[in-house]
Structure formats: structure tokens, C-alpha cells
C-alpha positions in Angstrom: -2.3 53.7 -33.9 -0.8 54.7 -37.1 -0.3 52.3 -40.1 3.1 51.7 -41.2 3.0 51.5 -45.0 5.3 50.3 -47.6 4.8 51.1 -51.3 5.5 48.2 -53.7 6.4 49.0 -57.2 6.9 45.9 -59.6 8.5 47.2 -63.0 10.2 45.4 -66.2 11.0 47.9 -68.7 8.5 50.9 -68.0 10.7 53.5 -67.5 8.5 55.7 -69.7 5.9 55.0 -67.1 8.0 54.5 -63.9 8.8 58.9 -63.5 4.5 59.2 -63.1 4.3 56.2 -60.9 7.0 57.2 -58.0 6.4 61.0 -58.5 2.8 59.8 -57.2 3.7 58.2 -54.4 6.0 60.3 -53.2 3.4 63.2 -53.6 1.1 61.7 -50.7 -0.5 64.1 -48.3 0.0 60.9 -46.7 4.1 60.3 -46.9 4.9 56.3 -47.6 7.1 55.4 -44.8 9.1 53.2 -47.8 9.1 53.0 -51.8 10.9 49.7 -53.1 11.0 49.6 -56.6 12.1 46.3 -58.0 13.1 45.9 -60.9 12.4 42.6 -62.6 15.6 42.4 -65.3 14.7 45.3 -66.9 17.0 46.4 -70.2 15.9 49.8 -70.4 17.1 53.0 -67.8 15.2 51.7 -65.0 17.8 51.8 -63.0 19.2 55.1 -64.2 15.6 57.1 -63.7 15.8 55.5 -60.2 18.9 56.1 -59.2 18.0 60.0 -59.5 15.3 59.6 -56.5 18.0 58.9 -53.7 17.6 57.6 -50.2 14.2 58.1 -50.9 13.5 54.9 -53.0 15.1 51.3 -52.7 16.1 50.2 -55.9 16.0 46.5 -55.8 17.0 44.8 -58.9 16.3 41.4 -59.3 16.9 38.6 -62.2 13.3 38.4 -64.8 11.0 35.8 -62.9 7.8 37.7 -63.9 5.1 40.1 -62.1 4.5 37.6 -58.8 8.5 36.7 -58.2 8.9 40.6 -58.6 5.7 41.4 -56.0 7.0 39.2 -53.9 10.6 40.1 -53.6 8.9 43.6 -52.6 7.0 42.4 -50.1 9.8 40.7 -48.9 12.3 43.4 -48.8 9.3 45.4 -47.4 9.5 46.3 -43.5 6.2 47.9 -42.6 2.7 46.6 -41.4 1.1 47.1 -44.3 1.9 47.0 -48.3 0.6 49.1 -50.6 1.1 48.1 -54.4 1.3 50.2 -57.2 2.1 48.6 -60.9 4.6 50.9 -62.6 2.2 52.0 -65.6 -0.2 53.4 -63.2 -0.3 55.8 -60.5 -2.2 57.2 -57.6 -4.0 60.6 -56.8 -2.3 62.1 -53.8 -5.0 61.1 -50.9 -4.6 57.5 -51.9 -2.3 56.4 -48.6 -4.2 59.1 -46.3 -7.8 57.3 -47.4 -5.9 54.0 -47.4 -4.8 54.5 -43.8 -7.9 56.1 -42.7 -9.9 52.6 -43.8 -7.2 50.9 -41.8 -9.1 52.8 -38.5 -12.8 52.2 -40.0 -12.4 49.0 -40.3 -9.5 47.6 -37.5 -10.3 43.8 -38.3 -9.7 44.0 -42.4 -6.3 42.9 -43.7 -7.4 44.4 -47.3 -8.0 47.7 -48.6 -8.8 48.5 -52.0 -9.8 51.7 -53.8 -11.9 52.1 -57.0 -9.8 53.6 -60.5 -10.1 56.0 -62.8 -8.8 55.1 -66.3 -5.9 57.2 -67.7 -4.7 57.8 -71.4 -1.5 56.2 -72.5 -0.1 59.8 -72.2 -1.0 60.3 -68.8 -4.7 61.9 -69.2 -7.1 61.0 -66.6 -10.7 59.7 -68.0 -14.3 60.2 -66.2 -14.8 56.3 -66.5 -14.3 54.2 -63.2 -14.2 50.2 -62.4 -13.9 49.2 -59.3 -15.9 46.7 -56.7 -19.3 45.6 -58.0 -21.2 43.9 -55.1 -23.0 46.4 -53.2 -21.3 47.3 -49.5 -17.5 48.1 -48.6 -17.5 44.4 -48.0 -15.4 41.7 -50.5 -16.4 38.0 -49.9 -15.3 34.7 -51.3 -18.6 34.4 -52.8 -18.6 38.1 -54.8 -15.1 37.8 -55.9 -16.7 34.6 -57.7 -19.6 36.4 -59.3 -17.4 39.4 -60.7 -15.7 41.6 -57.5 -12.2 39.9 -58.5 -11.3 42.7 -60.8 -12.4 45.4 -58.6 -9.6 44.5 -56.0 -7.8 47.5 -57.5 -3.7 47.4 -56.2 -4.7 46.9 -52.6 -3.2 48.0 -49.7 -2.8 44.5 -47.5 -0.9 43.8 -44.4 1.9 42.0 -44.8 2.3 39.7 -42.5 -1.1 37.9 -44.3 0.4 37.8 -47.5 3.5 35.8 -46.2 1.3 33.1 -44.2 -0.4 32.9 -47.3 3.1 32.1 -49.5 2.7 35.3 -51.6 1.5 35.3 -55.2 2.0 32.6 -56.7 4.8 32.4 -59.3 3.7 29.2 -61.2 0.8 31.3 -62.6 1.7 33.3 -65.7 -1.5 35.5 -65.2 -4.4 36.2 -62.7 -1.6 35.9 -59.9 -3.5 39.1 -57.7 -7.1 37.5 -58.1 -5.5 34.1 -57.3 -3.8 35.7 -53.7 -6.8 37.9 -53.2 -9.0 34.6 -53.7 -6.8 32.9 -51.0 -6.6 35.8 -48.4 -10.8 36.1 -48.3 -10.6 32.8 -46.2 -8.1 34.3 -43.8 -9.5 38.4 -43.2 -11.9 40.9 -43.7 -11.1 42.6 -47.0 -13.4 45.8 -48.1 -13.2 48.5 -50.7 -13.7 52.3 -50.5 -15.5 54.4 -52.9 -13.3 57.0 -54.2 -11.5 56.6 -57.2 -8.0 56.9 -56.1 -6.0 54.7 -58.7 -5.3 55.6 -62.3 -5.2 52.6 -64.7 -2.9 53.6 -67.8 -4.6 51.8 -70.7 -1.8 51.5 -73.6 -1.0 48.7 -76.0 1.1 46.7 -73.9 -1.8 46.1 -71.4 -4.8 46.0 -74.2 -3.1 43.0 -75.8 -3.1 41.1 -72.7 -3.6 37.3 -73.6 -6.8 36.4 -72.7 -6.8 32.6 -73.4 -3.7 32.3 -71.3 -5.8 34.3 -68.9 -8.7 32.0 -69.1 -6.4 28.9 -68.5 -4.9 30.7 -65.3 -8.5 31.4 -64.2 -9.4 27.8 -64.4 -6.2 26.5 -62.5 -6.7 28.9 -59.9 -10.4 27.9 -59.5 -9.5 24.1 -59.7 -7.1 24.9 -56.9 -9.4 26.7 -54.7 -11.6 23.7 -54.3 -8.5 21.3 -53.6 -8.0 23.7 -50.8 -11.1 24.8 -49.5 -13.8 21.8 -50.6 -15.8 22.6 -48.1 -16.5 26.3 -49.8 -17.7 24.3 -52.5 -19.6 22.1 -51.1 -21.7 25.0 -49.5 -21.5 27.2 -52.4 -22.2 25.4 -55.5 -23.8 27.8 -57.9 -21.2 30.4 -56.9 -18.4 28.4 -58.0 -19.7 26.3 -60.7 -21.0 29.5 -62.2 -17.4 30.4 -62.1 -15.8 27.6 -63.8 -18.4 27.5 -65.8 -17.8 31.1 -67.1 -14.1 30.2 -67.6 -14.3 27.5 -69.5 -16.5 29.2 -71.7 -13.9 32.3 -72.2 -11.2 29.5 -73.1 -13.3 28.2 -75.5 -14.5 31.5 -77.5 -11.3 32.8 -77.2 -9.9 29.3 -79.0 -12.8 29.4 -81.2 -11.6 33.2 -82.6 -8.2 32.0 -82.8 -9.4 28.9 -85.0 -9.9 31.1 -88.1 -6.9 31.6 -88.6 -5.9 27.9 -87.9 -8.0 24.8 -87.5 -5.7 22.9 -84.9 -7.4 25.0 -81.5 -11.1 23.8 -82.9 -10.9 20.4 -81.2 -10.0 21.8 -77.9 -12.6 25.2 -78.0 -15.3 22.4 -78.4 -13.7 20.4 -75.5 -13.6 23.7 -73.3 -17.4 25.0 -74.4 -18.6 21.3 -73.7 -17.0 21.6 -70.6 -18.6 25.2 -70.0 -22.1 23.4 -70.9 -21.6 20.8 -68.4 -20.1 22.8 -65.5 -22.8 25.3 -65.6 -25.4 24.6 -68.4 -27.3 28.2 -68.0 -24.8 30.2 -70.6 -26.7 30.9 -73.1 -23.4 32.1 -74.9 -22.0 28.5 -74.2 -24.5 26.6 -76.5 -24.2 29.4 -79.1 -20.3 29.1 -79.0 -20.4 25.3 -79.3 -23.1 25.1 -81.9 -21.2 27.7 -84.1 -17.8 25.5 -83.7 -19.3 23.5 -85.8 -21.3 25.2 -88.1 -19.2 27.8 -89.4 -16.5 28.2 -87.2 -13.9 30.2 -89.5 -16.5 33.0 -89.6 -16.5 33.7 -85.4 -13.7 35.4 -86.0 -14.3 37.5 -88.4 -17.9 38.7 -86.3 -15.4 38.9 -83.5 -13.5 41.5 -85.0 -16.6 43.3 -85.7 -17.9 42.9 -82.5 -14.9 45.1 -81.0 -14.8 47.7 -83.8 -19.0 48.4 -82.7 -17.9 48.5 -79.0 -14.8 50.9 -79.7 
């Protein structure tokens, strides 16, 4: 039986971006059976560049409510079996939907499909480095998402009817809104990765200045909320989650700690967070060092932070 498939493109002023995106998906060996674009308030030409396209993309324009409200008004104003979404800085190569649809027959019980990417250049220029699922196996789990598989659920292509039962992404969160949804659907469906690289990750300033305390926070809510939901994963799966939690707390607190030399008033709360890291899972090594240096000398972390990143590049 063949796969119906619905491209979702979020967008909020990308239209420098938007042209590579939909040229990408509309260059499928594998032909979409629907583009919706919506665009999330944008102040730019979005709708303009768009508008050239025709019948053959759904412009759906929509008041600014953020990535998830736009996602979900896609997935909404989506009609086929499955959704396949594609962020408007990025793009696919042109197999993506026919390897896509082919995983769809491989595995007939999974509800999510991802594919591994291949980092581009700001201008459009395709790398040789790829990220992708890290757990051995075409197989995501609860338990690997926890340990590090989150961010390897590249822009999947999920069924839809899933990620309505499930309420959609949820727009309360200001970040980590696909590994919150992708958390939430590994209770309710097989979900498994293929090998090849078929997504290109733009990497330009916008996305390398991503806030990665408000990141950490999100992380922590959305782990917190899991085990309202689904104790009894917990319960069964300690080290998996605490080592989670754990590992979040600790990024809230280095992350407040760098911030603290430029102001004092995050110190009290990195120490709270790293104490909390300590306490959650006490194996970091990192955690003790963080918390430790918080009080030592905590104006210098960020100044060996910034060195840190100039070594890596």
C-alpha cells in the first residue's frame, strides 16, 4: 500500500532559506502528495517567494505563536497518512520521501521514521560530517532517547493520526518541543531510524546562538513531566532517567555558572541546579567540578569557557 505523505514546512522569516527548502521537496524522486508551508507571522517576503510556487504549495499563514503552534497548524491543515517535516533552513537530498516511504514497508508497525543529516554551510554547501541516531540498531526506545538518541530524531516522517492522539507538540515549551513529542510517542509506536544521510542541517548564526540555558530548563520540564505521566517507566528505569535529569541539571547549572561572570545574580541558582545535578545522579564527574568552582573562582569559568570553544572550533 502506498504512503500518503504530507510535507510540513514551519517558517518565520527565512525567506533566504525557504527557496532551498521547497525546491527540495518538490525535487523528490518520490513526489510529496502535499507541501504546507506555514508561515508563523513572518515580516519578510515569505509570502511573496511562496506565492510564486502555485497550486503546488499551501501557503498557510498564521499569527507568531512559535515553532510548535506553527508544526502543529501543519499537521493540522495536513490531509495524508503520514507527515513529513522539514524546518525551513534545511533541506532534503532528493531520495529522502522514496527511502522515507520505503521504511514505511520494512517496518509496517513503526509510526516514526527518521533519517541521519549531513551538515550544510550557511550558504548552502553540504559537509562530510553526519549526526544522527547513536544507539546501535534501526530501533529508537524510551530508554536510548534518554541516554543521547533524542537529537538523532532528525525531522521525522510520523503518521499523523499519532501525533494528534498525542495533542501535538506542545506549545507551552519554548524549546526541546520535538524531543518532548518524540519522548511521548516512544510509549505509543515503534519508531526506527535509517542510515543514510538524507537531511541537510544549515548551520548559520541564528541556529549557533540557540539559548542553551533556556534549553536546559525545557529539558528538565519535559523530563519532570514524563515521570508525572509514565511513573511506572521510572520506576523500572531508574538509572536511565535519573542519569537524565541528572545530566540536565548539570547543563542549567554550567550554563548559569558561564553566565555569572558577567553578573553575580545567576551564582545562587547554578549552585542550586549543580547541587541538584549531584544529588539526582551523583556520578558526573563534571558536576562536583562545576559546583566546587562556583565557589572558588567562579568569574573565571567563563572566561575558560570561552577558551574552551575557540580550542574546539
Amino acid at each position: 500500500m502506498t504512503a500518503q505523505i504530507a510535507v510540513v514546512i514551519p517558517t518565520y522569516n527565512r525567506a533566504a532559506y525557504l527557496k532551498t527548502a521547497v525546491d527540495s521537496a518538490l525535487a523528490q524522486t518520490r513526489p510529496p502528495d502535499e507541501i504546507v508551508v506555514v508561515d508563523d507571522g513572518s515580516t519578510d517576503n515569505t509570502a511573496e517567494l511562496v506565492a510564486r510556487y502555485g497550486a503546488r504549495v499551501r501557503y498557510v499563514r498564521k499569527v507568531n505563536g512559535g515553532e510548535a503552534s506553527a508544526r502543529n497548524r501543519g499537521v493540522r491543515e495536513a490531509t495524508a497518512t503520514w507527515v513529513a517535516f522539514l524546518d525551513s533552513d534545511d533541506a532534503w537530498e532528493p531520495e529522502a520521501l522514496a527511502k522515507l516511504e520505503d521504511a514505511t514497508h520494512r517496518f509496517p508497525d513503526a509510526g516514526l521514521i527518521a533519517m541521519r543529516a549531513r551538515v550544510m554551510s550557511a550558504g548552502g554547501t553540504p559537509g562530510t560530517k553526519t549526526h544522527g541516531k547513536k544507539s546501535p540498531g534501526p530501533e529508537f526506545s524510551t530508554r536510548s532517547l534518554l541516554w543521547g538518541d533524542a537529537g538523532g530524531v532528525q525531522m521525522p516522517m510520523v503518521r499523523r493520526d499519532l501525533i494528534l492522539a498525542a495533542g501535538g507538540f506542545d506549545e507551552t515549551l519554548p524549546s526541546a518541543t520535538d524531543c518532548d513529542l518524540w519522548l511521548r510517542l516512544s510509549f505509543a509506536t515503534r519508531m526506527v531510524g535509517i542510515a543514510e544521510p538524507l537531511l541537510l542541517v544549515r548551520v548559520h548564526p541564528e541556529n549557533l546562538s540557540a539559548d542553551r540555558t533556556l534549553n536546559a530548563r525545557c529539558w528538565i520540564r519535559l523530563l519532570e513531566k514524563l515521570a508525572r505521566e509514565h511513573p511506572e517507566f521510572v520506576r523500572d528505569n531508574p538509572w536511565h532517567y535519573r542519569r537524565a535529569l541528572g545530566k540536565e541539571r548539570l547543563r542549567l547549572g554550567r550554563e548559569l555558572l558561564a553566565s555569572s561572570g558577567r553578573s553575580s545574580e545567576h551564582l545562587p541558582e547554578a549552585r542550586a541546579a549543580l547541587r541538584a545535578s549531584i544529588a539526582t545522579f551523583p556520578f558526573f564527574g563534571r558536576a562536583w567540578l562545576y559546583w566546587a568552582w562556583s565557589y572558588a573562582a567562579p568569574g573565571s569559568y567563563a572566561a575558560f569557557r570561552r577558551l574552551e570553544r575557540r580550542a574546539r572550533g
